[in-house]
mmCIF file of the N, C-alpha and C atoms, coordinates in Angstrom:
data_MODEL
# 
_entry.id   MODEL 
# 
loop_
_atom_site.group_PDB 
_atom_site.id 
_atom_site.type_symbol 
_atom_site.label_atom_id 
_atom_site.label_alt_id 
_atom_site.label_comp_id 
_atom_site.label_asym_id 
_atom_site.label_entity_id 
_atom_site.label_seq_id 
_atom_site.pdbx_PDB_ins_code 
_atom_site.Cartn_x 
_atom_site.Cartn_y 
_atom_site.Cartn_z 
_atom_site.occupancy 
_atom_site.B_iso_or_equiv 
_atom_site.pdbx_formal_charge 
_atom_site.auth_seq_id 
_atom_site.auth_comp_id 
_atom_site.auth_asym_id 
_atom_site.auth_atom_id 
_atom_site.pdbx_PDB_model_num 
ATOM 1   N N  . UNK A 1 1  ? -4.477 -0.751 -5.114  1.00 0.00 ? 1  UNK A N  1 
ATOM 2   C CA . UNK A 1 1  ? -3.714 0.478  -5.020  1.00 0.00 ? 1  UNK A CA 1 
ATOM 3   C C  . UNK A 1 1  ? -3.460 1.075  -6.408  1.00 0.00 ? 1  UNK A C  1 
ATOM 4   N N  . UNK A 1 2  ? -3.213 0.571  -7.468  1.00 0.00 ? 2  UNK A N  1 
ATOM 5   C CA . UNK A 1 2  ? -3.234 0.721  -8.827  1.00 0.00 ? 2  UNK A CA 1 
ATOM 6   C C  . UNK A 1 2  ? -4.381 1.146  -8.970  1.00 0.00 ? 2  UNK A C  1 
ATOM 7   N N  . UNK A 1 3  ? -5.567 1.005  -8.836  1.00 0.00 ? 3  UNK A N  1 
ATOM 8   C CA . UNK A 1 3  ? -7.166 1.721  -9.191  1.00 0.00 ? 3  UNK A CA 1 
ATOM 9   C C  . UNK A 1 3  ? -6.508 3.254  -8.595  1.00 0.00 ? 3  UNK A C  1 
ATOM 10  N N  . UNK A 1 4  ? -6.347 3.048  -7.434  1.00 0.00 ? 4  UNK A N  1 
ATOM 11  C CA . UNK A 1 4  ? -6.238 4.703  -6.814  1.00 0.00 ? 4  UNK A CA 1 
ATOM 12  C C  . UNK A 1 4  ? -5.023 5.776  -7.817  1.00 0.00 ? 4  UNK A C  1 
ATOM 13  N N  . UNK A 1 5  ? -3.720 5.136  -7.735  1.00 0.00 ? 5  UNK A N  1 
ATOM 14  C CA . UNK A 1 5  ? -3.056 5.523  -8.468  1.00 0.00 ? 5  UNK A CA 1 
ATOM 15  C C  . UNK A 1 5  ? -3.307 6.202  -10.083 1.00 0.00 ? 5  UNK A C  1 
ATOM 16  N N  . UNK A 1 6  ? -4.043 5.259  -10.690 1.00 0.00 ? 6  UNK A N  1 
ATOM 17  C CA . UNK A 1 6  ? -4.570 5.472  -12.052 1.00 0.00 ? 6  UNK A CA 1 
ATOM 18  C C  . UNK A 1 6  ? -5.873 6.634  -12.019 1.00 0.00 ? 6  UNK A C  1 
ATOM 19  N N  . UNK A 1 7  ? -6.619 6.758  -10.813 1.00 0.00 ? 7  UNK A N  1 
ATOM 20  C CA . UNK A 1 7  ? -7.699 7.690  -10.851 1.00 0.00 ? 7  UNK A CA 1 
ATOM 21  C C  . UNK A 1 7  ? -7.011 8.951  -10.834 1.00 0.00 ? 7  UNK A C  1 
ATOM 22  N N  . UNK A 1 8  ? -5.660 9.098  -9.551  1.00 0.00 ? 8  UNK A N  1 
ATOM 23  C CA . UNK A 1 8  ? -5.281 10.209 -9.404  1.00 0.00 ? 8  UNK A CA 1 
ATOM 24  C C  . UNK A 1 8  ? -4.107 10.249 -10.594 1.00 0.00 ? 8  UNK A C  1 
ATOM 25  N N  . UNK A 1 9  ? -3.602 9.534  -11.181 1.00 0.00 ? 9  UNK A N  1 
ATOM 26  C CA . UNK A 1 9  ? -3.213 10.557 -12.803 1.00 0.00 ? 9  UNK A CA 1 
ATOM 27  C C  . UNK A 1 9  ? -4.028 10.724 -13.473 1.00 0.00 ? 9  UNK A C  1 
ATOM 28  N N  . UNK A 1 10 ? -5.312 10.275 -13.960 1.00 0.00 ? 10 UNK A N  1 
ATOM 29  C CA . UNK A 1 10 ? -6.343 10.865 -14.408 1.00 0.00 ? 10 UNK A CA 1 
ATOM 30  C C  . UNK A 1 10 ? -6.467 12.736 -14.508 1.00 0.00 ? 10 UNK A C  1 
ATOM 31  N N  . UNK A 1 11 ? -6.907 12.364 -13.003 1.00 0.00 ? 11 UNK A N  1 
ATOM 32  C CA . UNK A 1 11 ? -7.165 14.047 -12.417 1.00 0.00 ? 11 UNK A CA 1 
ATOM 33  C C  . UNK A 1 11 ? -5.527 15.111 -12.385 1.00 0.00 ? 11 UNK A C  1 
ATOM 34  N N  . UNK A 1 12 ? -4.767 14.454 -11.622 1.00 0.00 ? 12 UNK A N  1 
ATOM 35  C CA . UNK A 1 12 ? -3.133 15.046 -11.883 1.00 0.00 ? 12 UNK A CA 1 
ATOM 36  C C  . UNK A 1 12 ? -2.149 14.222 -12.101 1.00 0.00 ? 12 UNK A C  1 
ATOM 37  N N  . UNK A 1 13 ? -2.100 14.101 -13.451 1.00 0.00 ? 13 UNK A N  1 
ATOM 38  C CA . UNK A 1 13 ? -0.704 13.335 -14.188 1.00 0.00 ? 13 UNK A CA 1 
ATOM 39  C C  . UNK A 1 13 ? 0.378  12.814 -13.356 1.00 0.00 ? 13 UNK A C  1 
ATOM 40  N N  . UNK A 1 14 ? 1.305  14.334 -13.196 1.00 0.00 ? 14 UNK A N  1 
ATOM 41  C CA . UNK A 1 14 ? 2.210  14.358 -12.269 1.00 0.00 ? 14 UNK A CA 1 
ATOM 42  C C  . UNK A 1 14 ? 2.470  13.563 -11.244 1.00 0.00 ? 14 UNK A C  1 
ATOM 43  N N  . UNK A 1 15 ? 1.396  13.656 -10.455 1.00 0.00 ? 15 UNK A N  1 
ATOM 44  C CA . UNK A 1 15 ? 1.338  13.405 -9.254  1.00 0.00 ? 15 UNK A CA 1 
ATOM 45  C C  . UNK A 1 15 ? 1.160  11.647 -9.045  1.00 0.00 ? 15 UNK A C  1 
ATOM 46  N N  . UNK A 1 16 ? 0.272  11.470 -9.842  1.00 0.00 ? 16 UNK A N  1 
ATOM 47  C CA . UNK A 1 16 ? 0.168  9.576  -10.089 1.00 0.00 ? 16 UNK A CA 1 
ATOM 48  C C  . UNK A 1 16 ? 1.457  9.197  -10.438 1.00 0.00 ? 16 UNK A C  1 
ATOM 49  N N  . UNK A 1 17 ? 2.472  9.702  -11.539 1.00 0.00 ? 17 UNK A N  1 
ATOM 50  C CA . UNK A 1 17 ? 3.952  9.301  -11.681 1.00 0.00 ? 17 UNK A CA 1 
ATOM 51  C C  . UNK A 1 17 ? 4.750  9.308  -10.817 1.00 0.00 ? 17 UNK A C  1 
ATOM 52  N N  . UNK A 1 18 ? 4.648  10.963 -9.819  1.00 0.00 ? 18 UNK A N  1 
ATOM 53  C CA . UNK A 1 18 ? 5.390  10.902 -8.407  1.00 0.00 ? 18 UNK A CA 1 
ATOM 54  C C  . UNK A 1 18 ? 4.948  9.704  -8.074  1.00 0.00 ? 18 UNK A C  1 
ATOM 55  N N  . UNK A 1 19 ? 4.022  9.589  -7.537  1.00 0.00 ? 19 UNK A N  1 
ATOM 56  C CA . UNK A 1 19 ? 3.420  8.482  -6.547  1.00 0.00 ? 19 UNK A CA 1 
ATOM 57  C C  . UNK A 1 19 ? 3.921  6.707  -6.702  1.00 0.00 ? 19 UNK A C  1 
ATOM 58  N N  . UNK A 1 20 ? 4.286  6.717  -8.203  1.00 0.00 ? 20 UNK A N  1 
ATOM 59  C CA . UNK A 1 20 ? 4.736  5.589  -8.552  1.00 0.00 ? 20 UNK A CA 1 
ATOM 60  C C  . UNK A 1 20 ? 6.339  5.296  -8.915  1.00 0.00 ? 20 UNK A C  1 
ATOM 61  N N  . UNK A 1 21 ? 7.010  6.322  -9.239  1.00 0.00 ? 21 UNK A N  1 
ATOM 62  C CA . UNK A 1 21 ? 8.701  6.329  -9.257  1.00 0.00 ? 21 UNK A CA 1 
ATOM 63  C C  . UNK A 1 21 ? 8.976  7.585  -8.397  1.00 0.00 ? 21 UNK A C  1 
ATOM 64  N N  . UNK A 1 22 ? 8.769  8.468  -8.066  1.00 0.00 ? 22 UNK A N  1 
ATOM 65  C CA . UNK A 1 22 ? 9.544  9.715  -7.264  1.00 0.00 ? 22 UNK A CA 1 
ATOM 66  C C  . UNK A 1 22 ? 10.019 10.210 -8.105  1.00 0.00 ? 22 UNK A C  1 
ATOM 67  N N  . UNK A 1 23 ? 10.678 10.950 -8.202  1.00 0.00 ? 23 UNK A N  1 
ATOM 68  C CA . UNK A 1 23 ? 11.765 12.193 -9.138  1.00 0.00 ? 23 UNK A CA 1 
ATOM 69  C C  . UNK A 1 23 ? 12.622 11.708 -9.825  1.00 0.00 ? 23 UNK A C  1 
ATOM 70  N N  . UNK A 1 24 ? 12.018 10.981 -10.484 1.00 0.00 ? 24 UNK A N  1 
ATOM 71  C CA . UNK A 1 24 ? 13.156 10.191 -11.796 1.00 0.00 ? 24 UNK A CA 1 
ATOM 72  C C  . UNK A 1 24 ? 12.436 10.814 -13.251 1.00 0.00 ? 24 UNK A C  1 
ATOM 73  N N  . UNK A 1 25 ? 13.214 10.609 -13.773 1.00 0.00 ? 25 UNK A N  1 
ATOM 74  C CA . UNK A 1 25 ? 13.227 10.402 -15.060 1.00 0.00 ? 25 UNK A CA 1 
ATOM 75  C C  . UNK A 1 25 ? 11.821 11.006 -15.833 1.00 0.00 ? 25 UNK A C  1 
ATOM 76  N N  . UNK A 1 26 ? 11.100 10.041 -15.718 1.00 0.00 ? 26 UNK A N  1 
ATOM 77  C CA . UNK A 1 26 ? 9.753  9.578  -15.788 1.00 0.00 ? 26 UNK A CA 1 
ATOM 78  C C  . UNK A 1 26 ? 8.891  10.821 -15.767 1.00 0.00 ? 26 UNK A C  1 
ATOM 79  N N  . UNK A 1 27 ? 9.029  11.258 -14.221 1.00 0.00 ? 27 UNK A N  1 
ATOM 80  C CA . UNK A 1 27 ? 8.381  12.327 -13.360 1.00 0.00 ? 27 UNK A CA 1 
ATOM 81  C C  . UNK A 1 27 ? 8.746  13.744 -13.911 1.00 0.00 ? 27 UNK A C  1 
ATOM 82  N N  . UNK A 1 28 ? 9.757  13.966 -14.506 1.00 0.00 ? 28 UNK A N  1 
ATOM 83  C CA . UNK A 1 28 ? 10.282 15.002 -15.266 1.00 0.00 ? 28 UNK A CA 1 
ATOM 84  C C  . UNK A 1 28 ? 9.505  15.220 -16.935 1.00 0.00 ? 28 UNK A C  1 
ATOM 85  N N  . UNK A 1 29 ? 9.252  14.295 -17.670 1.00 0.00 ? 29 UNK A N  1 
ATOM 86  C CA . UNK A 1 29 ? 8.959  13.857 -18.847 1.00 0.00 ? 29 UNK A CA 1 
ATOM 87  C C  . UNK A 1 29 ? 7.128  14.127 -18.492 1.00 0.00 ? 29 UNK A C  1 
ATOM 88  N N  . UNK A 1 30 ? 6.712  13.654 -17.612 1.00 0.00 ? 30 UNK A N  1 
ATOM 89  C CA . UNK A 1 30 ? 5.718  13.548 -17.467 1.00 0.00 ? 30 UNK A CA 1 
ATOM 90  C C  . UNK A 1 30 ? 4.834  15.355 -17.385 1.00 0.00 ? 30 UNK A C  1 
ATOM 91  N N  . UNK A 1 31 ? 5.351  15.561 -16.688 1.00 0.00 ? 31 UNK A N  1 
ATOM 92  C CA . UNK A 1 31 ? 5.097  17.214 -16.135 1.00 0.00 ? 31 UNK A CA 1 
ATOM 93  C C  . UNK A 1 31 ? 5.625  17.761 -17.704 1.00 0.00 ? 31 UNK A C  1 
ATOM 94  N N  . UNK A 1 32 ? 7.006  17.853 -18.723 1.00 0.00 ? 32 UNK A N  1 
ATOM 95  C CA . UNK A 1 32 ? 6.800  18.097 -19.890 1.00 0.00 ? 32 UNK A CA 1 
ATOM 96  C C  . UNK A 1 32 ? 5.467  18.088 -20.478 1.00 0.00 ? 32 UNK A C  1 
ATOM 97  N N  . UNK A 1 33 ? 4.969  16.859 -20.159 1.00 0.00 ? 33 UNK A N  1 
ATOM 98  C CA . UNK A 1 33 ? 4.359  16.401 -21.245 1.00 0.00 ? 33 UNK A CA 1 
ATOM 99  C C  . UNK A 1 33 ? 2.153  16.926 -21.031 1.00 0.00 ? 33 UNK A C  1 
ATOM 100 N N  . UNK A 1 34 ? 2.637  17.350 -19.326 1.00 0.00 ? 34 UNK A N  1 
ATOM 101 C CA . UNK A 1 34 ? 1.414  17.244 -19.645 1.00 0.00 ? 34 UNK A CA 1 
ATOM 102 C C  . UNK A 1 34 ? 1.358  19.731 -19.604 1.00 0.00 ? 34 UNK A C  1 
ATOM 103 N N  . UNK A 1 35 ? 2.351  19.986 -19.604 1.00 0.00 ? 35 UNK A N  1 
ATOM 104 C CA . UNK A 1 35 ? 2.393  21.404 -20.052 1.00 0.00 ? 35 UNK A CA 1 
ATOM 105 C C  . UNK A 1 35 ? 2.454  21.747 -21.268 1.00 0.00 ? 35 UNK A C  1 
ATOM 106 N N  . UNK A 1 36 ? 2.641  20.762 -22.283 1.00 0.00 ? 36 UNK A N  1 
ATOM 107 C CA . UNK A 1 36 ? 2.417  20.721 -23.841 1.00 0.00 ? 36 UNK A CA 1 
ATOM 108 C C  . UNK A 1 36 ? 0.938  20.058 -24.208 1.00 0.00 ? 36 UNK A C  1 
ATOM 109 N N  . UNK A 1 37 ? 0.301  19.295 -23.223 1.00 0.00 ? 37 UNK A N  1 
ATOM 110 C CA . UNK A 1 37 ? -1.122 18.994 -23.286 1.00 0.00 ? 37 UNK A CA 1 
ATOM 111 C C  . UNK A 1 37 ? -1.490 18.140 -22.438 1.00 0.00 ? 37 UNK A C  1 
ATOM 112 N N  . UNK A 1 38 ? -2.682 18.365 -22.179 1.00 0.00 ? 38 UNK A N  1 
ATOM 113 C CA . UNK A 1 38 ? -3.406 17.241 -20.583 1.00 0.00 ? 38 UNK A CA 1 
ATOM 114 C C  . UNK A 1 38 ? -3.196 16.101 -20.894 1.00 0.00 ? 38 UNK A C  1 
ATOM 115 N N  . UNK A 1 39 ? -3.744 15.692 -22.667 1.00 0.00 ? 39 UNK A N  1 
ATOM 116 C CA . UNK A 1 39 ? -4.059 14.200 -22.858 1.00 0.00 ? 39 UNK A CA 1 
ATOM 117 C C  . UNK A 1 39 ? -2.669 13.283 -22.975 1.00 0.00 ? 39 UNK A C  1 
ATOM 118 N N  . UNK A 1 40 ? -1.510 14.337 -23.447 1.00 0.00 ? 40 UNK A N  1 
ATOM 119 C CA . UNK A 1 40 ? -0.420 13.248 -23.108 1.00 0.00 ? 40 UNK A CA 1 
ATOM 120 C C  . UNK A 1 40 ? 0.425  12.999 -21.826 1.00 0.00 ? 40 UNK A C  1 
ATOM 121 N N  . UNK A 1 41 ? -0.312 13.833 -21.062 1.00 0.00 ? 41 UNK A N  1 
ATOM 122 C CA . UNK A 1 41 ? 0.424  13.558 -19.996 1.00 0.00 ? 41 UNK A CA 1 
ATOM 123 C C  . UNK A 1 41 ? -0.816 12.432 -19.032 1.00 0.00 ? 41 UNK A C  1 
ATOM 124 N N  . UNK A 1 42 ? -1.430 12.406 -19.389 1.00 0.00 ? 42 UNK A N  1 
ATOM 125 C CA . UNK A 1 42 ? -2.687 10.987 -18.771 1.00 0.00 ? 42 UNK A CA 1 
ATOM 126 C C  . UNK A 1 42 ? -1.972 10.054 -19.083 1.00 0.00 ? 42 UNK A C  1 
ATOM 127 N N  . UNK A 1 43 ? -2.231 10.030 -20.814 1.00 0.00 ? 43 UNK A N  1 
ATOM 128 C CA . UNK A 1 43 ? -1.284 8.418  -21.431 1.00 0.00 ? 43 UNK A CA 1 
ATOM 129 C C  . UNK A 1 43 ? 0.190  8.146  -20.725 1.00 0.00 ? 43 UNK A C  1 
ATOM 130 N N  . UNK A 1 44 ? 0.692  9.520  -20.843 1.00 0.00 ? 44 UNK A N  1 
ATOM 131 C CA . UNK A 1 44 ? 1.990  9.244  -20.213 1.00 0.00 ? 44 UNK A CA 1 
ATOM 132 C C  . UNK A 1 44 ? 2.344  8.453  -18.743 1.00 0.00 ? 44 UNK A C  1 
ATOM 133 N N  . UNK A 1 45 ? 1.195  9.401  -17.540 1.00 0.00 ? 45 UNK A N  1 
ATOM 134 C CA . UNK A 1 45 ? 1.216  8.325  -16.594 1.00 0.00 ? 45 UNK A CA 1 
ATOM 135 C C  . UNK A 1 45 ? 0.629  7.240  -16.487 1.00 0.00 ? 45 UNK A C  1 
ATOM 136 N N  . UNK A 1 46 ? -0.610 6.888  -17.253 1.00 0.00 ? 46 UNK A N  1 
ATOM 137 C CA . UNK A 1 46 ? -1.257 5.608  -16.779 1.00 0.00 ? 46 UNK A CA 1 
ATOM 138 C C  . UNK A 1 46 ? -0.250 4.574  -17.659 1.00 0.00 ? 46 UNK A C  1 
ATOM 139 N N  . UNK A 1 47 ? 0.695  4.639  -18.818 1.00 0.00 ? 47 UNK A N  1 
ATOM 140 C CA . UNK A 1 47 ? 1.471  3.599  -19.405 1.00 0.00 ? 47 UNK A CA 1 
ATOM 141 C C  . UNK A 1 47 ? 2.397  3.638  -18.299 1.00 0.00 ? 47 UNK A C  1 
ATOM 142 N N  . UNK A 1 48 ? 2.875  4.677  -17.509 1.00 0.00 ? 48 UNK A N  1 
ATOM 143 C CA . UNK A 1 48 ? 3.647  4.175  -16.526 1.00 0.00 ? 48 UNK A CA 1 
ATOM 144 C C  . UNK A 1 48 ? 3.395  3.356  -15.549 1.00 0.00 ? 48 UNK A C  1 
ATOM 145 N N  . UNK A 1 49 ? 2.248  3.823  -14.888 1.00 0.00 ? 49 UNK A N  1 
ATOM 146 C CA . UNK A 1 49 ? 1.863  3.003  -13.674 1.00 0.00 ? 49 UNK A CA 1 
ATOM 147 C C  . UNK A 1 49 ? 1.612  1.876  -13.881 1.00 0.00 ? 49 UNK A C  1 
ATOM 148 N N  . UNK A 1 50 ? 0.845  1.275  -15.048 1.00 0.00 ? 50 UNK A N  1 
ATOM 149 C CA . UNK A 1 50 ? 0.377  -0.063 -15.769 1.00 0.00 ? 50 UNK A CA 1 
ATOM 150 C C  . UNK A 1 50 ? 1.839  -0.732 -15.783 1.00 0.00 ? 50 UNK A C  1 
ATOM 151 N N  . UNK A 1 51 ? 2.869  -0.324 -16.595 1.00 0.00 ? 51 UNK A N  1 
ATOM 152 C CA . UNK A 1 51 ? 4.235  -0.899 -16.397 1.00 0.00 ? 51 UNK A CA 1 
ATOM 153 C C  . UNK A 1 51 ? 4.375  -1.511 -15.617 1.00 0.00 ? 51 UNK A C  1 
ATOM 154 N N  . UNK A 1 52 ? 4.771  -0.843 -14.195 1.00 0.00 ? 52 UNK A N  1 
ATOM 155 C CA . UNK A 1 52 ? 5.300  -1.558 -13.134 1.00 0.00 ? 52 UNK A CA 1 
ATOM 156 C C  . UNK A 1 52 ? 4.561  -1.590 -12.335 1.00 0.00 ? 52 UNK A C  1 
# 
């Protein structure tokens, strides 16, 4: 389930972080991050999902 997760933040950041905490924190930072640029918002979710 982690392969799937990690493909789809690949393609949409956001959405792999939703998918892995919901509307926390995280999920807020993430969407920042990837409207200031694509590539940090990838790193941003796949260090998340890898986390936990």
């Amino acid at each position: 389930m982690d392969f799937l997760r990690i493909v789809i933040a690949i393609l949409v950041p956001p959405l792999g972080v939703f998918l892995q905490v919901g509307f926390g924190g995280a999920f807020w930072l993430n969407i920042l991050l990837t409207l200031c640029g694509y590539i940090p918002g990838i790193v941003h979710a796949v260090w998340v999902i890898a986390r936990r």
